[in-house]
Each structure stands twice: as structure tokens, then as C-alpha cells.
PQR file of N, CA, C, O and H, with PARSE charges and radii, in Angstrom:
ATOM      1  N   UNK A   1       0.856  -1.187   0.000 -0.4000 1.5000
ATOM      2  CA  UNK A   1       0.000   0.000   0.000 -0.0000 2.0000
ATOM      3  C   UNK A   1       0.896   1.243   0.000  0.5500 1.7000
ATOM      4  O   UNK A   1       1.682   1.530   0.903 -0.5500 1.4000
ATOM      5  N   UNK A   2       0.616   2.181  -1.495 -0.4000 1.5000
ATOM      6  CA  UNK A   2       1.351   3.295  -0.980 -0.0000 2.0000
ATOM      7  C   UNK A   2       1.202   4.444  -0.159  0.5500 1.7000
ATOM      8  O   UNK A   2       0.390   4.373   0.764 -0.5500 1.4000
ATOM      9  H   UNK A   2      -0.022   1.948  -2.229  0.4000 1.0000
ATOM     10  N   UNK A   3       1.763   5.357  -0.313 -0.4000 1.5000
ATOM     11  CA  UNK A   3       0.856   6.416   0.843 -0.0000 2.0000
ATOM     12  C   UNK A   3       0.330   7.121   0.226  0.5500 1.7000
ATOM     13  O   UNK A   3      -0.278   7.786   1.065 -0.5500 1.4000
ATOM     14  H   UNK A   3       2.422   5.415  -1.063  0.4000 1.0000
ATOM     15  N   UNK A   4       0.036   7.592  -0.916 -0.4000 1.5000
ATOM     16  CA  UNK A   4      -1.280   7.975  -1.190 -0.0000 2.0000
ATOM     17  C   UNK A   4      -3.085   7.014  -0.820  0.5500 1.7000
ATOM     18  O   UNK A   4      -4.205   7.269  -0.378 -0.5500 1.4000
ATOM     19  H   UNK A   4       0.530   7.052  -1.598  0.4000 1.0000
ATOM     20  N   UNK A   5      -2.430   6.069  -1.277 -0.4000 1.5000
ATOM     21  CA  UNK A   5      -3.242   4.907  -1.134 -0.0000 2.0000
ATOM     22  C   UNK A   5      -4.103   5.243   0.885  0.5500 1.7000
ATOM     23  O   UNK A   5      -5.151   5.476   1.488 -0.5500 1.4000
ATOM     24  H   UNK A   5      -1.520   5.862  -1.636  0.4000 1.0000
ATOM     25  N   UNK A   6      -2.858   5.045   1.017 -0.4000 1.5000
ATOM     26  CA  UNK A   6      -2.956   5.143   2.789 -0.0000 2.0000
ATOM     27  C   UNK A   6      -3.437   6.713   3.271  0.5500 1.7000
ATOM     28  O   UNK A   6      -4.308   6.854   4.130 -0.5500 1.4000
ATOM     29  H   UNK A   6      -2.007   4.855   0.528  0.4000 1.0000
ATOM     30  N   UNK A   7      -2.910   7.622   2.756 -0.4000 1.5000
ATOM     31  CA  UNK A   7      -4.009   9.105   3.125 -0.0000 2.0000
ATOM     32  C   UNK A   7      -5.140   8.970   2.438  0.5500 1.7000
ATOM     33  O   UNK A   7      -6.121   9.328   3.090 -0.5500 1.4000
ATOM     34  H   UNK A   7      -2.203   7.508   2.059  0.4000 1.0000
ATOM     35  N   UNK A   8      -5.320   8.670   1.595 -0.4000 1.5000
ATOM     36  CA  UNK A   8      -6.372   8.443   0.935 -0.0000 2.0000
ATOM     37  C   UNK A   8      -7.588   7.582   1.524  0.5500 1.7000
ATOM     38  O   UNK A   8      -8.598   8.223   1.236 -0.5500 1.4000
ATOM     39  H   UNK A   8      -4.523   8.379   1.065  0.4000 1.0000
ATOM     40  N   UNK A   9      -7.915   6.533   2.152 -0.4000 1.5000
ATOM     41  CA  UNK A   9      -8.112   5.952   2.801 -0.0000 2.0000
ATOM     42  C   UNK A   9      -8.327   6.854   4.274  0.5500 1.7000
ATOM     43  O   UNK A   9      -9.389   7.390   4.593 -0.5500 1.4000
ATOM     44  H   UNK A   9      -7.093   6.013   2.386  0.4000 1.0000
ATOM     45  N   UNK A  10      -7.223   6.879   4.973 -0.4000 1.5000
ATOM     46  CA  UNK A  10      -7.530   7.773   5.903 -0.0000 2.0000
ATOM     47  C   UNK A  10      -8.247   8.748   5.908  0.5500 1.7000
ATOM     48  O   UNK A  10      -8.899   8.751   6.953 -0.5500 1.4000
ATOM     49  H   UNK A  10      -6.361   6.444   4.714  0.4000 1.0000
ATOM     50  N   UNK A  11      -8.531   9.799   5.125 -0.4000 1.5000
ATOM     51  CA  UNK A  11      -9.265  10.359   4.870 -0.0000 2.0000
ATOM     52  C   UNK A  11     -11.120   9.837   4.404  0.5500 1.7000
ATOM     53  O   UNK A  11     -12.156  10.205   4.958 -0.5500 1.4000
ATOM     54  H   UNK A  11      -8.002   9.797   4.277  0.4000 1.0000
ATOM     55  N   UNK A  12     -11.010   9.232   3.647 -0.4000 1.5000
ATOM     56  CA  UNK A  12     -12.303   8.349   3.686 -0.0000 2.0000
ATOM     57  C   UNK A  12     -13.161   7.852   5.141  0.5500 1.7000
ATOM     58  O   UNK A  12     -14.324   7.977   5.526 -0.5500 1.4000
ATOM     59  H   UNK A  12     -10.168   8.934   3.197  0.4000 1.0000
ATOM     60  N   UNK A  13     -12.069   7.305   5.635 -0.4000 1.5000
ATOM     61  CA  UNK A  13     -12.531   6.643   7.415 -0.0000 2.0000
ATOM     62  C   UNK A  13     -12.607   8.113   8.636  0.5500 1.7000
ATOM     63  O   UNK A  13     -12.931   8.010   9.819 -0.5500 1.4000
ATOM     64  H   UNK A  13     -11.124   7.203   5.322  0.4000 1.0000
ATOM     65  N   UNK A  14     -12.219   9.370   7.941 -0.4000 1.5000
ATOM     66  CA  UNK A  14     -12.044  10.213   9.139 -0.0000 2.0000
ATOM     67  C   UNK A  14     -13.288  10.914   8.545  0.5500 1.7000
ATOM     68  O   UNK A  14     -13.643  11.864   9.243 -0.5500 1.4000
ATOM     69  H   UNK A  14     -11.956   9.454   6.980  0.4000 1.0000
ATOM     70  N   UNK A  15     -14.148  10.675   7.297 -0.4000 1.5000
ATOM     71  CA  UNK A  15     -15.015  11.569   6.870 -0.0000 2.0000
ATOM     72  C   UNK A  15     -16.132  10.978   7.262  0.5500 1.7000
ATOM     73  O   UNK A  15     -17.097  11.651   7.625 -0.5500 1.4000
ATOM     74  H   UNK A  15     -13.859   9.903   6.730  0.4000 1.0000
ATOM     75  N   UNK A  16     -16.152   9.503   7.239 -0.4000 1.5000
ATOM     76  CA  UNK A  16     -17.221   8.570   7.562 -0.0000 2.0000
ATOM     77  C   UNK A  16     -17.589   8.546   8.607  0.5500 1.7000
ATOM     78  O   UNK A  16     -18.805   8.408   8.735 -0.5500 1.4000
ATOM     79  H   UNK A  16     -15.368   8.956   6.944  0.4000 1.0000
ATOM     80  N   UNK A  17     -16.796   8.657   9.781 -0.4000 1.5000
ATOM     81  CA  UNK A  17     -16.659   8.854  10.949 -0.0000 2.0000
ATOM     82  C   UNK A  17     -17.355  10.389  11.625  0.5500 1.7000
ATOM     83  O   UNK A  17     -17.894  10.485  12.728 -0.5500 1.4000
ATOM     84  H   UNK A  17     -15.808   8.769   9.677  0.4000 1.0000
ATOM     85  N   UNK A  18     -17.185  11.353  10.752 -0.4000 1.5000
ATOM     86  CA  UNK A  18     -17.470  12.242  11.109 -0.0000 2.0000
ATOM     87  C   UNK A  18     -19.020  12.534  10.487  0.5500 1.7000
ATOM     88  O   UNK A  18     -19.721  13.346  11.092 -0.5500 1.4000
ATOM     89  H   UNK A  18     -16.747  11.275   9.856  0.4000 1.0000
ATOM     90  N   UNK A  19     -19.500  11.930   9.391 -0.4000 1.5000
ATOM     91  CA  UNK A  19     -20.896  12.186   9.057 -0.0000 2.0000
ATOM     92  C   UNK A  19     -21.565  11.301   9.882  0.5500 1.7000
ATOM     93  O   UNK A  19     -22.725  11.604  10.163 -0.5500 1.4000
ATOM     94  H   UNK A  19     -18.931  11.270   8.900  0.4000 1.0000
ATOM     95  N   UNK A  20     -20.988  10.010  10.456 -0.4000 1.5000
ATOM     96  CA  UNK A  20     -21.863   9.384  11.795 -0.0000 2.0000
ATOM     97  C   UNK A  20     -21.840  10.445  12.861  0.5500 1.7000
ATOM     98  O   UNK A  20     -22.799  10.605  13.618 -0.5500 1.4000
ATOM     99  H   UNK A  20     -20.046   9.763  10.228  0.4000 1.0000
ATOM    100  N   UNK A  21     -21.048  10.970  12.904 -0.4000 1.5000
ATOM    101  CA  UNK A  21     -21.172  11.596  14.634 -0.0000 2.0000
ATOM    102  C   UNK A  21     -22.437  12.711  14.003  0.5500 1.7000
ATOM    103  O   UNK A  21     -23.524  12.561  14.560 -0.5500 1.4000
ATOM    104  H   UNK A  21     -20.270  10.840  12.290  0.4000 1.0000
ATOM    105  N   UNK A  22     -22.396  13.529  13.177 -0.4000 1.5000
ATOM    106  CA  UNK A  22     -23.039  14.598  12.751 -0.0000 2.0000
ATOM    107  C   UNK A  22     -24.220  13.636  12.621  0.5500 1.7000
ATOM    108  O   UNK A  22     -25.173  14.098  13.249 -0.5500 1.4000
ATOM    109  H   UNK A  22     -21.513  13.651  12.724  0.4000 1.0000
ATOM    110  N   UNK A  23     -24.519  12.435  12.022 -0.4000 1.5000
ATOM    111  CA  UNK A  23     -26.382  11.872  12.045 -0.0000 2.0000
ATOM    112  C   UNK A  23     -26.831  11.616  13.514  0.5500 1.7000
ATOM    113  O   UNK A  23     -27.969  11.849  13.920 -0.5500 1.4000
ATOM    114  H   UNK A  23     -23.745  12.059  11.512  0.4000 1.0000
ATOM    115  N   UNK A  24     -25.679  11.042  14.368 -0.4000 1.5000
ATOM    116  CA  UNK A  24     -26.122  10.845  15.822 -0.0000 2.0000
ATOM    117  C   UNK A  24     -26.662  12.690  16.413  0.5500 1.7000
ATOM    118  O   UNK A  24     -27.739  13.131  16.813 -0.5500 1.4000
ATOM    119  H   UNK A  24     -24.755  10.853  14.037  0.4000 1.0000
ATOM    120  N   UNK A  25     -25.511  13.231  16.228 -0.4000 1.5000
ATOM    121  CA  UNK A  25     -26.107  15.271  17.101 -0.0000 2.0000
ATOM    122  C   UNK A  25     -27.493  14.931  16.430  0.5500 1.7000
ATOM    123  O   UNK A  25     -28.445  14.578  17.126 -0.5500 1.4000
ATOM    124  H   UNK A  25     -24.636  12.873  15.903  0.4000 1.0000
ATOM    125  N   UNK A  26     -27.586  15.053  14.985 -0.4000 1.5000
ATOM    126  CA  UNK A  26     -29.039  15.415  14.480 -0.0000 2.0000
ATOM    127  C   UNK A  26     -29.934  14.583  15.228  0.5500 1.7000
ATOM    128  O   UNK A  26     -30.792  15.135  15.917 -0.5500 1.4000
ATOM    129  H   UNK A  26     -26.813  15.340  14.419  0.4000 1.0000
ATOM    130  N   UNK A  27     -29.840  13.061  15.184 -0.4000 1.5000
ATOM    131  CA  UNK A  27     -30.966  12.750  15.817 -0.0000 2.0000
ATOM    132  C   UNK A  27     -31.363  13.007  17.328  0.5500 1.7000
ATOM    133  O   UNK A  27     -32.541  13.005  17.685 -0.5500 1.4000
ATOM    134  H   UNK A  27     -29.142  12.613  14.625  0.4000 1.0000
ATOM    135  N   UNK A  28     -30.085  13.274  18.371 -0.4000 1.5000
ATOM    136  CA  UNK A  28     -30.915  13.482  19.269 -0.0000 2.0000
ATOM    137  C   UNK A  28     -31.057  14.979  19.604  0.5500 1.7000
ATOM    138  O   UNK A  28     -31.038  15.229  20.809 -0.5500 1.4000
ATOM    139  H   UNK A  28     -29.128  13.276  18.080  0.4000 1.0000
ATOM    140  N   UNK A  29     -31.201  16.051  18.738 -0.4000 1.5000
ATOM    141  CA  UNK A  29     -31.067  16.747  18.619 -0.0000 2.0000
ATOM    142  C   UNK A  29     -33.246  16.972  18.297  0.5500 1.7000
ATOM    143  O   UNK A  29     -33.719  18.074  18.021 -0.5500 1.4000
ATOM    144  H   UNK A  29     -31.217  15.847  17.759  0.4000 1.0000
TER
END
């Protein structure tokens, strides 16, 4: 795996991560 490969990726899992936290605020929101 190169490191694009690997930021790339990382980035994917830190965005995914962050539109879950943002659907959890909304719902109990």
C-alpha cells in the first residue's frame, strides 16, 4: 500500500466517521 493509497483511505474513514457523529447530534437533537 502506498501512501497515497494510505491518506487516501484515511481520509475516507475520518469523513465517515465524522458524518456518523453529525447523524447521531441530528438525531438526538
Amino acid at each position: 500500500m502506498d501512501k497515497v493509497e494510505r491518506s487516501f483511505a484515511a481520509a475516507t474513514a475520518a469523513g465517515f466517521v465524522v458524518l456518523v457523529i453529525g447523524i447521531v447530534l441530528l438525531a438526538l437533537m
